[in-house]
N, C-alpha and C positions, 0 to 999 in steps of 0.2 A: 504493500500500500504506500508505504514511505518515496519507494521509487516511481509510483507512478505520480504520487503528489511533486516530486522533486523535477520529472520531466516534463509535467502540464506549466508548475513554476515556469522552469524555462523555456516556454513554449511561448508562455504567455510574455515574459521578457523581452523573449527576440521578438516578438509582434510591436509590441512597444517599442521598442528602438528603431524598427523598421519605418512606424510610423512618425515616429520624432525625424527621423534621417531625411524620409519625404518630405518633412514640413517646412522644415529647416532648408533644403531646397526649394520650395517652389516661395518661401516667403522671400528670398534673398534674393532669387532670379525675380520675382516684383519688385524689390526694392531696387532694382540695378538697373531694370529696362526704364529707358527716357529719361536718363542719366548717364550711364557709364556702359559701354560695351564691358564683353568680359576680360579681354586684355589692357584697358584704362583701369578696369577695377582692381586688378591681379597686380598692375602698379602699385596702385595707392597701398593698397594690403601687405604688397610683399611677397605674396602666393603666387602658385604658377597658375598660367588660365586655363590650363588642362586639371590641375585640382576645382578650381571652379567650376567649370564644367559638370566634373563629376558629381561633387554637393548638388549642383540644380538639379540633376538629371536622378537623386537620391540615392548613388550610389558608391558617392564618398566614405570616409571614416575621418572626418576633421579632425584635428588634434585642438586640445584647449586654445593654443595659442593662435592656431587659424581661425577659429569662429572671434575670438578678441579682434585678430583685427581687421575681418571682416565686418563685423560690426561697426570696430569704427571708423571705417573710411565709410561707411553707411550712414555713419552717426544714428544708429540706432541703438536701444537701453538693450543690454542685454537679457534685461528681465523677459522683451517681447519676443525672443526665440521660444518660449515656453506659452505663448500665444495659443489658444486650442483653436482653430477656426469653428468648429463644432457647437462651443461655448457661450453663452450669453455673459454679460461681464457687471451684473447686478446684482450678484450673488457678494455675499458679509463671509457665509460657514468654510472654513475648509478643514476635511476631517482628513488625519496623516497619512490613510490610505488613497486620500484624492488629490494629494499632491502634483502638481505636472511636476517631472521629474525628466531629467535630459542627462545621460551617461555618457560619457567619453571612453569606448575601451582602450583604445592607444594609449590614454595615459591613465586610466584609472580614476578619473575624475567625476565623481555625480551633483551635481546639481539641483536641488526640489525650491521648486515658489513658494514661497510662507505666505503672500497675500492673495487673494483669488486671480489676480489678473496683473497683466503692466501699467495698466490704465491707471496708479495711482499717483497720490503725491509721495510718496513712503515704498522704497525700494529694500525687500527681506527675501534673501534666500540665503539657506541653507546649503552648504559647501563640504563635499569630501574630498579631503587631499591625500593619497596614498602616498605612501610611505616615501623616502628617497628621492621625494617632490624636488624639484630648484626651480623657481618664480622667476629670479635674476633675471632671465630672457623673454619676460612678459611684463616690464615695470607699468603700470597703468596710474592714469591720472584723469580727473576728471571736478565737474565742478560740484560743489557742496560740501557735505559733511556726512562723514562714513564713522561708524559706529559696529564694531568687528567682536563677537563673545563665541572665546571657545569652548566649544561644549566636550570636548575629546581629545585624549590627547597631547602633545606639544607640538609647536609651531615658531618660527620665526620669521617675525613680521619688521621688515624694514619699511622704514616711513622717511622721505628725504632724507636719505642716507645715514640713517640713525635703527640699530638692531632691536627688537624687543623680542625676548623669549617669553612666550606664552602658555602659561599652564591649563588646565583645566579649569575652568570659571574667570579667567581671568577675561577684561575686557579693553579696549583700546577705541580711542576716540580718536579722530586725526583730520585736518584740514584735507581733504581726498584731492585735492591739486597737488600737494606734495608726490611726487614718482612712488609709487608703494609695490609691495609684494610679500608672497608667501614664501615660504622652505620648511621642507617637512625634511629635517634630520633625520629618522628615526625608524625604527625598522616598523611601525604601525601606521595605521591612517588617522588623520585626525579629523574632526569635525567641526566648522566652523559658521557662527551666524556671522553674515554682513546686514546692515543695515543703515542704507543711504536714503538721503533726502538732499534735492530732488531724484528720483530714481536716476543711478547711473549711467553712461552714456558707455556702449562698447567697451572701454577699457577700467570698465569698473575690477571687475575680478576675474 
């Protein structure tokens, strides 16, 4: 019984991802057309335009650091990849199993929305950073004020060029124009709330 609940799990998983990997394409291929071809956009980004491509087309495997800066040569919140089109966006409740939730396998990274929608003024998601993470290569800045509590874990969080090790409960406020990032030392994953106002732009996390 165990293994047939464990291979329906994963059944239902890959359907999920399948359909995030879709979505995630065909919203970026809208956000790109009557703007930017996909060799201007794969400039601005830094990406080849044959990755491009393949994300429209849903059959990429983005790495964290591609959908960042996808994003923001887009200037779009990253919260709104987690967008359901299916969704009405006047909903208050969100119970922890309704989470939109968006996983990166290449690097082990998941992602869940805390608030029902992007549509807010108040930017909360939930963050898994696996083990032997390095940020360094994804500094992000943006405008507002980021408010970060680790729920798991250790982490270190550099903020304008300044280190903080973060333990479990610990929390960190910080001007979010500053260059910031994660590193996950540690042979575990950790768990992290961000919380910006105004919701983030692309290079928030």
């Amino acid at each position: 019984m165990e293994a047939t609940d464990t291979a329906s799990s994963e059944a239902t998983g890959s359907v999920e991802r399948d359909f995030w990997i879709a979505h995630l394409g065909t919203m970026i291929k809208q956000q790109r057309l009557g703007r930017f071809t996909v060799e201007e956009l794969a400039e601005r980004a830094g990406v080849s335009a044959g990755l491009i491509s393949q994300i429209e087309r849903g059959i990429g495997n983005p790495s964290f650091a591609t959908l960042l800066r996808l994003a923001n040569s887009l200037e779009l919140p990253l919260s709104s990849m987690f967008t359901d089109p299916n969704e009405g966006q006047d909903h208050m409740l969100v119970r922890k199993a309704d989470r939109r939730r968006i996983e990166i396998p290449s690097q082990g990274i998941i992602m869940e929305l805390i608030v029902p929608d992007s549509e807010r003024k108040l930017g909360v998601i939930s963050m898994t950073i696996p083990a032997n993470f390095d940020g360094a290569h994804v500094p992000h800045s943006h405008e507002g004020e980021e408010c970060v509590i680790l729920q798991a874990g250790t982490l270190v969080a550099t903020i304008g060029g300044q280190d903080f090790v973060l333990e479990a409960g610990d929390s960190l406020t910080y001007d979010a124009s500053l260059p910031h990032w994660w590193s996950n030392h540690t042979n575990s994953a950790a768990v992290m709330l961000a919380i910006s106002t105004p919701p983030s732009l692309g290079k928030a996390h």
